[in-house]
Structure formats: C-alpha cells, structure tokens
C-alpha positions in Angstrom: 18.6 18.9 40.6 19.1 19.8 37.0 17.5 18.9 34.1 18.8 16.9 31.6 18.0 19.1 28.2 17.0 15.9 26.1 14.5 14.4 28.5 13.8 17.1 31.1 14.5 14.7 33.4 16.1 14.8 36.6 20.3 14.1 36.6 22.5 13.8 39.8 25.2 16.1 39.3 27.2 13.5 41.8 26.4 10.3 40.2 29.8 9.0 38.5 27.0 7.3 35.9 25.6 10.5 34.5 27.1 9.7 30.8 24.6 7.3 29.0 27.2 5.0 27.9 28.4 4.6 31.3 25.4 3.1 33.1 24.7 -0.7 34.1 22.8 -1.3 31.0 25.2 -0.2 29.0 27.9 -2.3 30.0 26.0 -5.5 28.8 24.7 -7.0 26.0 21.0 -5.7 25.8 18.6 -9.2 27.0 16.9 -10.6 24.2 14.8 -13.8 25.7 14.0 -12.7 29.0 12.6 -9.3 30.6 15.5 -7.9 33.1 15.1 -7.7 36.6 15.4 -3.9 37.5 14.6 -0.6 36.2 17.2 0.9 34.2 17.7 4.5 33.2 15.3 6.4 30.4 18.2 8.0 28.5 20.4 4.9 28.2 17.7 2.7 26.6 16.7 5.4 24.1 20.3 5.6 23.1 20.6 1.9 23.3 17.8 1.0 21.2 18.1 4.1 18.7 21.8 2.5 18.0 20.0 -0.8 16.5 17.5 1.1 14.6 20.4 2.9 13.0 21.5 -0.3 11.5 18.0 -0.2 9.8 18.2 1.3 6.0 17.5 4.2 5.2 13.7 5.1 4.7 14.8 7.6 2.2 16.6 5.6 0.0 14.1 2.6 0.2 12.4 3.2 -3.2 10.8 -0.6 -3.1 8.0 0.8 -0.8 4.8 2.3 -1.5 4.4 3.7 2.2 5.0 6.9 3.7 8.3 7.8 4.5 8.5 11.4 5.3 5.4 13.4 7.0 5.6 17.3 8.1 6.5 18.0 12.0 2.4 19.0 12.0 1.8 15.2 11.6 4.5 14.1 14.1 2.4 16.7 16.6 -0.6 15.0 15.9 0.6 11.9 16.2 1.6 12.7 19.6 -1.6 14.2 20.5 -3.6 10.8 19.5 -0.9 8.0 21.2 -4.1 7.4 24.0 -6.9 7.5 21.1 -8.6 3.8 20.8 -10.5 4.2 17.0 -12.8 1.4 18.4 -13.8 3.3 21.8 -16.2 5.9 20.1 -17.8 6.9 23.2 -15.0 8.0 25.2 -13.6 9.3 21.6 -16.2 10.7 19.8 -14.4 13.6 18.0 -12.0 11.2 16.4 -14.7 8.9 15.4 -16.2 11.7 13.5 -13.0 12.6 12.1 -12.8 9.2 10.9 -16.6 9.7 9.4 -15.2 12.9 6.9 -12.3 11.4 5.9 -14.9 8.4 4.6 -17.4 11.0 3.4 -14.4 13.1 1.5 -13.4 9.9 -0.3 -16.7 8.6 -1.2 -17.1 12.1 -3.3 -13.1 12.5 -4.3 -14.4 8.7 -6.0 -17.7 10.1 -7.2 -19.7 7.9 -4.9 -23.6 9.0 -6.3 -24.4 9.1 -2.5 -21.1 10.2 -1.2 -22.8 12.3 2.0 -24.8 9.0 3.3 -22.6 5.9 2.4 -20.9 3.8 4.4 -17.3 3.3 4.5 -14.4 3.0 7.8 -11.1 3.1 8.0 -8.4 -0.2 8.8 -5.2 -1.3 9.4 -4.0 -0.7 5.5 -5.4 -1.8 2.6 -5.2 -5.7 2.8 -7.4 -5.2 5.8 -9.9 -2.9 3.3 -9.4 -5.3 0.7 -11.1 -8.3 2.6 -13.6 -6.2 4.1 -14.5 -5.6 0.5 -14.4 -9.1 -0.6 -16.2 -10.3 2.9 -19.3 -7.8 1.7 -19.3 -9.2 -2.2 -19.4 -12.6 -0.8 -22.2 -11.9 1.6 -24.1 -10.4 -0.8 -23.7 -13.2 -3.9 -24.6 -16.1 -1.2 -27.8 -14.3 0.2 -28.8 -13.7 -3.3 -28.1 -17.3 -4.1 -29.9 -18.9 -0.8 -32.9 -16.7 -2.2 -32.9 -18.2 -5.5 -32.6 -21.7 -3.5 -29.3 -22.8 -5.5 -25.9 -23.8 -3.9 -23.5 -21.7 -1.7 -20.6 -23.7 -1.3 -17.8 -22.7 -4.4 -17.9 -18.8 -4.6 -14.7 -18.1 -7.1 -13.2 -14.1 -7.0 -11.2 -12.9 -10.4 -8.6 -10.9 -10.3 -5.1 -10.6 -12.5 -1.4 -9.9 -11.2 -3.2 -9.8 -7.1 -0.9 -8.2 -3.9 -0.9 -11.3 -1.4 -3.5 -10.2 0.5 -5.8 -11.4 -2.0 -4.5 -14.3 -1.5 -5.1 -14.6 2.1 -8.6 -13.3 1.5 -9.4 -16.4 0.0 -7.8 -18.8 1.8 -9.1 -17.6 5.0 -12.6 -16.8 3.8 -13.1 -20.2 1.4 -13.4 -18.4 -1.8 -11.6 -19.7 -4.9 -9.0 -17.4 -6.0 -9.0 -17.4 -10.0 -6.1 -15.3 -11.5 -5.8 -14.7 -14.9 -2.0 -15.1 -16.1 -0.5 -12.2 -17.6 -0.7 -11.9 -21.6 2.8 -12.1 -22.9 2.9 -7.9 -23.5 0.8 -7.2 -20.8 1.5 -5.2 -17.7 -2.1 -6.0 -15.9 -5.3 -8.5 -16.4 -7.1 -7.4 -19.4 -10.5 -7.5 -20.2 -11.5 -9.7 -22.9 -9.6 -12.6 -20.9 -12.9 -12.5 -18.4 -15.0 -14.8 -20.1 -13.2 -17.9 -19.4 -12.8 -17.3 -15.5 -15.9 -15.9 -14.5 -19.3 -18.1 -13.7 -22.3 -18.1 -11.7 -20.3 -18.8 -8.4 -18.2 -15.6 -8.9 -18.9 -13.0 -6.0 -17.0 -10.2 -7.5 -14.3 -9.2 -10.2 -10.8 -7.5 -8.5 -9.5 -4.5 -10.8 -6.3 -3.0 -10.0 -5.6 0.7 -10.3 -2.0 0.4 -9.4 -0.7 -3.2 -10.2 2.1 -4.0 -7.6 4.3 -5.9 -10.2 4.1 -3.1 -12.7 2.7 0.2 -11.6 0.3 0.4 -14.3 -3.7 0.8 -14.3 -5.6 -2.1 -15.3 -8.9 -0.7 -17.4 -11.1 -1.1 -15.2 -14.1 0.8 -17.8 -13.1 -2.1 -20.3 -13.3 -4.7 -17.6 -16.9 -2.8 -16.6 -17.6 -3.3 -20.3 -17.1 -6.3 -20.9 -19.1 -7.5 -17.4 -21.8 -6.1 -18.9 -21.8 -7.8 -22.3 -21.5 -10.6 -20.6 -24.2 -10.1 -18.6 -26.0 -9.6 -21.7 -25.5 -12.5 -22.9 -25.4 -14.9 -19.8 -27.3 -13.3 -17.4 -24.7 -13.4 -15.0 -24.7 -10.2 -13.0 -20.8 -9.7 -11.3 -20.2 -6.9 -9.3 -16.3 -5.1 -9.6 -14.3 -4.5 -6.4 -11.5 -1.5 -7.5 -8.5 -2.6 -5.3 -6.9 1.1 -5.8 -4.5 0.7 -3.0 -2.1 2.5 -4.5 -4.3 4.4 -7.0 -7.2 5.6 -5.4 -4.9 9.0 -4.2 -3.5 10.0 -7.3 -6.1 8.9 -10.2 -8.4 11.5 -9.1 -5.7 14.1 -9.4 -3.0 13.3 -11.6 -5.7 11.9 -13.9 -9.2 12.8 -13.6 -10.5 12.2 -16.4 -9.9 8.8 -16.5 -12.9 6.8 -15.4 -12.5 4.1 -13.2 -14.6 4.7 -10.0 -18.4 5.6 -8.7 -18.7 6.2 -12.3 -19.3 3.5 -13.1 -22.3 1.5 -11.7 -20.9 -2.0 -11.4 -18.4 -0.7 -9.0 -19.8 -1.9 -6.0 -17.0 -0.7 -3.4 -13.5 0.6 -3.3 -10.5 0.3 -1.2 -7.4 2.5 -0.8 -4.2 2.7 1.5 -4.1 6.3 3.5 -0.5 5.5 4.3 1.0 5.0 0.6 0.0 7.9 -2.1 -2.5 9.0 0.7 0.8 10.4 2.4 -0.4 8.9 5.9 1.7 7.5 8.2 2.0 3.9 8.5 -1.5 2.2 9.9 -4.1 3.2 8.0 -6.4 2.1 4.9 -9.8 3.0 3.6 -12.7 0.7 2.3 -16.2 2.6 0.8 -19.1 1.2 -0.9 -20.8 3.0 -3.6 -24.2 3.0 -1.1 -24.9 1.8 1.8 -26.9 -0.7 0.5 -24.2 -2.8 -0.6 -22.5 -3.4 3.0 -24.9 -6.3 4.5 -26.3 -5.7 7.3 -25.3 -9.3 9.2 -21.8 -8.4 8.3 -21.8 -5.0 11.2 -21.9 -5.7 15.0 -23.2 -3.6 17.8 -21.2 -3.6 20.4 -21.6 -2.7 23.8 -18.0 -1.4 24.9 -17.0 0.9 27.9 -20.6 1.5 28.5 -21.0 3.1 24.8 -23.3 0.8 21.6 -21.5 1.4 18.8 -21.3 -0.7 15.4 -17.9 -1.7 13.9 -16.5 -3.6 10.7 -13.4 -4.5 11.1 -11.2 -8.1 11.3 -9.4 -6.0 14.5 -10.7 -4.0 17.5 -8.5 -1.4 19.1 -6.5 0.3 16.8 -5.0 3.8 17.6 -6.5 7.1 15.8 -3.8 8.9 15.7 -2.7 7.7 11.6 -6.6 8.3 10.7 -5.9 12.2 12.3 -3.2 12.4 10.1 -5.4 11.6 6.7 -7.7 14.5 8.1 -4.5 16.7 8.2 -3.0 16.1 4.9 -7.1 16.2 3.1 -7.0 19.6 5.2 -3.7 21.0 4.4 -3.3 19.8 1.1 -6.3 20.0 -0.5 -7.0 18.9 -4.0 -4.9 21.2 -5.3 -1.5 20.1 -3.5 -2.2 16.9 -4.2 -2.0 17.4 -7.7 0.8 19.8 -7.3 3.1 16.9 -5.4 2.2 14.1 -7.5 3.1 16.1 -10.7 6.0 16.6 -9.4 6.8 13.0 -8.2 5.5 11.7 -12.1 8.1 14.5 -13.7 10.7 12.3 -11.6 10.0 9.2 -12.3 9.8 9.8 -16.5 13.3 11.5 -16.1 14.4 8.8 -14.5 12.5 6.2 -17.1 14.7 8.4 -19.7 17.8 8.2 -17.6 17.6 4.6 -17.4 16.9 4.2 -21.1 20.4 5.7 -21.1 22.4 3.9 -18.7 22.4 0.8 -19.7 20.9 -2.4 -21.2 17.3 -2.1 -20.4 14.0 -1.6 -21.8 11.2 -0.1 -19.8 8.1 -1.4 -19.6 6.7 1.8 -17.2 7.8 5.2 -18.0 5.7 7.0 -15.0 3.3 8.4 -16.9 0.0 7.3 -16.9 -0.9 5.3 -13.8 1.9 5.6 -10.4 4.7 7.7 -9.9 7.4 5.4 -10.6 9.6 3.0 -12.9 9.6 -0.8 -14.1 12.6 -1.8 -16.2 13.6 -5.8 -17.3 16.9 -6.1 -19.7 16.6 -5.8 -23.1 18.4 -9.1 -23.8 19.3 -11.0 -20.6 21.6 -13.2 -22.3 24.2 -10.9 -23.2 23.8 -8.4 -20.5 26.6 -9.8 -18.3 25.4 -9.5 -15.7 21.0 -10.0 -14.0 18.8 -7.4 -11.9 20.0 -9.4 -9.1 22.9 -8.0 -9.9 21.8 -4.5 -10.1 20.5 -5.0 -6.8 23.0 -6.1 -4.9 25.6 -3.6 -6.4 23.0 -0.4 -6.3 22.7 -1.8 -2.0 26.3 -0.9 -1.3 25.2 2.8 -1.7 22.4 1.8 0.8 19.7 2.1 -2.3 17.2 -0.8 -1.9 15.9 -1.8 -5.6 14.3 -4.8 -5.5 14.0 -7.4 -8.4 11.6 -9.7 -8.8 10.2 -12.0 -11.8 6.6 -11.1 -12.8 3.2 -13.2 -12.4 2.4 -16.5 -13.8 2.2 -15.6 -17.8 5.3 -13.9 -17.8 7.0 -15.7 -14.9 10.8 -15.7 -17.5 10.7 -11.9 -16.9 12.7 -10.3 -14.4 12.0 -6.9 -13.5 13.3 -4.1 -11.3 11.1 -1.1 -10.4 11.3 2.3 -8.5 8.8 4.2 -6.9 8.8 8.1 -6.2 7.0 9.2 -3.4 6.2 12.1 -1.5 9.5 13.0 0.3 11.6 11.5 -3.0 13.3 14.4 -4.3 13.8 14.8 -8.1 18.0 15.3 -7.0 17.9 12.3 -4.3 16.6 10.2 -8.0 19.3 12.1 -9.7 21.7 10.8 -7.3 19.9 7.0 -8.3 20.9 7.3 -11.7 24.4 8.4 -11.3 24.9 5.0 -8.8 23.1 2.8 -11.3 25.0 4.1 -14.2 28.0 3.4 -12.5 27.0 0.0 -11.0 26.5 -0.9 -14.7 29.7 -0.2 -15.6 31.5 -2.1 -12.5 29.5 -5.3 -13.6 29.9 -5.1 -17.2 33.7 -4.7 -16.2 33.3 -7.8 -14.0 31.6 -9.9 -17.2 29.7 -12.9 -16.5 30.1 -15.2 -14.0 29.3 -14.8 -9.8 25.8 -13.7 -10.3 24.2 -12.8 -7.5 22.0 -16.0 -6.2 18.4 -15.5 -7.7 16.4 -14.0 -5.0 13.1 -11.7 -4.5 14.0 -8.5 -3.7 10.4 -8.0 -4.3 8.8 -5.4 -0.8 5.0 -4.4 -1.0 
C-alpha cells in the first residue's frame, strides 16, 4: 500500500473513504459527552480537531499574554524528543534532571545568588506554582522561628501591593493573611514608605513585584529593602522579601542590569520567575531559587521512593513532563546573554514607538511608555467623560481585526481607572505593532464617528 505523505501511514488505494472529509466520523457531529464506540481514522480526527482549534484567536495577535507564543523549529524538536520525559522520575531520567539542576544554577548566578553553584532552586508548573513554593518556605521559616521563641503561630500576614491571583490563592489555601496595600493615587505599583502600617510581627515575608501585571512597571524593590531595614531598626522586626519577578526576572538582568533588585540585596530571601513568559519557554514551566540553601526548610522536601529510585522533590504536583524545562536549557544555550539583550531591546524599541504612536492616535495618556521595566504599553483616557466612547470600546472594535487588547480597571486605590495595556514579546514584530496602531487609529475614528451611546457592556478583558 502507499503511504499517505502527511502521516506515513498506510491508505487503500480502493477504499471509496480515502478523502478525510469523507469518512464515518466526518459525517457526524464530533461526540462531546461520551467516548465513541469504534476506532476511527488518524487523519480525519487531526483534521477534525485542527478545524476547532482554528476557531481559536490568533496567538500572534493576542498581545494580553505574557506567555510564549512563537519558539524556533529547534524547540518544537525538542519538545518532541521529551513527550515520554516524567521531571519527577529522576532515576529512569537522570540527564533531564540534571538539565533541570543548570538551568537552576544559571539563574541563581544570572540573579547574583552569593552561592549561586550550591543553592537550591527547581523548576514548576509556571510561576504561581514558584510563587507558593516561595511563600510555603517564608512561612515555614517565620513559624519555626516563632515556636522557638515560644510565641503564637496562628495569624502569619504576607504584604504585597497590586498581587497576580495566585497570591491570592496562596493565602487562602495556605491560611496566611493576605495584606495588600491599595495603590497611591499616581502610582503604578506598592511603594515603599506605605510598609509601616501593614507589616507586624506575624508577617512571614514582604512580596515585591518586578513586573506588576496591572501596569508593567518595576516596583523598587531596593527602597522596599530599605525601608525593611529601618524598620527593623527601629522595631526589631526582621521580614524577609520574596521578589515575585515572574515577568521580570528574564529581562532586568539584561535590559537593565544595573538596577538592583535581586541576590544583591541580602533581605531577599528567594526569587521566582516564569521560563515560559520573557524566559521565551514554552508554556509549562516556572522557576523558584533561594538565595542559599539555608533558607528552603528542611521539613518542607520529601524523599521519595519512586520506580525503585530515592529522590527529593518540592513541588504542589508530581509528574510533570521535561520537555518545557529542555527548552529553557535550549534558549539559555542558544541565546546566551547576549541575545537576550539583543531581543528584548528590540521588543522595548516597539513598545516606546508604539507608546508614541498611541500618544498620537487618540485621546489617551500613557501611564507606561516601555521603557524602564517590561516590554510593553499601559494607556487609560485622558478625560473619560468626553472621550465618546470607553476602552471597552477600544476593545471590542480593535477584536473585529482579531487583535485581543484587553481592558481592565486597576487595583483597589485606583479602582475609577480603566486601563488598556499591550505587551511585546518575543515573536511580536515591530511591523505586526505597526499594523496595531494603524487598526487602533482607525477604530478611534469609527467610534468618535459613532458618539456616545451603545458602549460596550463593562467587562474584564483583563488575561494574565
């Protein structure tokens, strides 16, 4: 028999079904609630279930995501090679593992870890995973510190500003007291002299942001150090900093190194970042370190005895696939430190042309250029009122073009401002945000043709 070219799989020349549209389960409505009886044919489900994904957006015009959208065929190889890897089996895996072990060591030092060769760190699922592994480890550390000290346990509070919802979670799940300081009424992220009225002896740990979600901006994470440590002067009170640079922690180092912000800075305790957002990753993969090993307790790693292998793991999962940790070994490899400061001067370049082209278009006033913090742009109107029209709006004219722009109103403390934001990522061409600007300049004008009235119904177009 021949092959079919696609597949390499075996065709009938005589069958009267050898067109994929022809076949049996193409002539039905694909089953949605129950699991169909026979087997049907390889090329006709592909094609099937490749037609729905079509009706998906478009990756590359979703500019609401921080994740990777675009990777180089090397990656898609790899990925390949690593679809049987289990991370969690390092026995049976043990090259992967230790893949996994110099992609921890290379970010300990990129972050300036003093003991960047012997410190402990491990990948996760992304970085809300990384983010409660850090907060489980700041937690474990104040209460054993308080049970020496023969005090109370039960009311640990975490501070952070404008938080991504996983922060959220962390606390509910984990008892912890979630206190978030409001936004000031200029202010893009938590700032530091706001501190003294949240934090107490029953605070484990304070979150900085190097990349805020709402905003794109770097909170000052050396003034927040700062002022920890007058008032620990004054106090006594001795509160660690957890650096949730989820978005950050890839382009700091290279777009601006000499801002100070990590290992640096002793009070940093750990650090998390997301492999699959500015760390160009595919999706699946995030990265928690601790500035030395001392500061992961040791109650909080098991030994496990798994396919005949002891091995110790952190994690809130088990088997996870290795294949998207492979991939952060390719692009550390292939990239170096070099190309990633070559791509993400390229991606801020876009972003501030397309700050000024905003500027331009229309009635806005931006409140994040791209400059100085992520590659990307936060806008509100200047004067809602007599706009015409809202972001909502914006939004839902800038989606018939298949752009997705989302809109969002920002924390509590400047909850009455509605913002829209783009981000430029590796894979976001400067013409594809050329393109942008031309559709939002024209979406403008159909609206402020239209003139008030049929606003689109207030909504959060907000995606992490």
């Amino acid at each position: 028999m021949p092959l079919h070219r696609a597949t390499h799989r075996a065709v009938d020349p005589a069958s009267p079904y050898d067109d994929v549209y022809a076949l049996p389960i193409s002539e039905r409505v694909l089953p949605k609630y129950r699991i169909p009886e026979k087997v049907s044919d390889a090329r006709a489900v592909h094609e099937l279930i490749r037609g729905e994904l079509a009706l998906d957006g478009n990756a590359s015009q979703n500019l609401a995501t921080f994740c990777t959208t675009w990777a180089e065929p090397e990656v898609h190889a790899l990925m390949d090679e690593c679809l049987d890897k289990n991370m969690i089996d390092k026995d049976e895996y043990p090259q992967t593992a230790e893949i996994e072990n110099r992609c921890v060591h290379m970010l300990a030092d990129l972050w300036n870890s003093p003991r960047g060769e012997t410190t402990l760190g491990c990948s996760t699922t992304g970085s809300s995973e990384a983010c409660m592994l850090g907060g489980l480890a700041l937690k474990w550390r104040w209460r054993n510190r308080r049970t020496a000290e023969g005090k109370p346990t039960d009311r640990p509070n975490i501070v952070a500003g404008p938080v991504q919802v996983c922060w959220e979670k962390f606390a509910r799940y984990f008892d912890v007291e979630l206190r978030q300081v409001p936004l000031e009424p200029d202010a893009v992220g938590m700032r530091a002299h706001q501190l003294k009225d949240y934090v107490d002896e029953n605070t484990i740990g304070v979150v900085a942001i190097l990349g805020v979600t709402f905003t794109c901006a770097y909170e000052p994470v050396a003034e927040i150090v700062a002022e920890l440590d007058r008032i620990q002067a004054e106090t006594g009170l001795d509160i660690p900093v957890h650096v949730d640079a989820a978005s950050g922690g890839f382009l700091a180092p290279f777009l601006s190194p000499e801002l100070v912000w990590d290992f640096r800075l002793p009070r940093v305790a750990s650090i998390n970042s997301s492999g699959h957002k500015y760390g160009m990753a595919p999706l699946g993969v995030g990265w928690v370190v601790w500035r030395s090993a001392d500061l992961l307790p040791d109650d909080l790693v098991f030994r496990v005895d798994y396919l005949g292998g002891d091995l110790p793991t952190f994690a809130l999962n088990f088997s996870r696939p290795g294949g998207e940790i492979v991939a952060q070994y390719y692009n550390l490899l292939r990239l170096g430190r070099e190309g990633y400061r070559k791509v993400y001067e390229v991606c801020a370049a876009t972003a501030h042309a397309l700050a000024q082209r905003i500027t331009r278009e229309g009635p806005f006033t931006v409140l994040y250029d791209g400059r100085g913090a992520l590659p990307a742009v936060c806008w509100r109107l200047t004067d809602p009122a007599t706009a015409g029209f809202t972001l909502y709006d914006l939004t839902d004219e800038l989606r018939k073009r298949g752009w997705q722009v989302p809109a969002y109103p920002l924390p509590a403390g400047r909850a009455d401002t509605v913002v829209q934001r783009v981000l430029v990522r590796h894979g976001t061409s400067h013409n594809t945000i050329a393109l942008l600007a031309d559709d939002l300049g024209r979406a403008v004008g159909t609206l402020t043709a239209r003139g008030p009235g049929g606003h689109a119904a207030e909504q959060s177009g907000f995606h992490h």
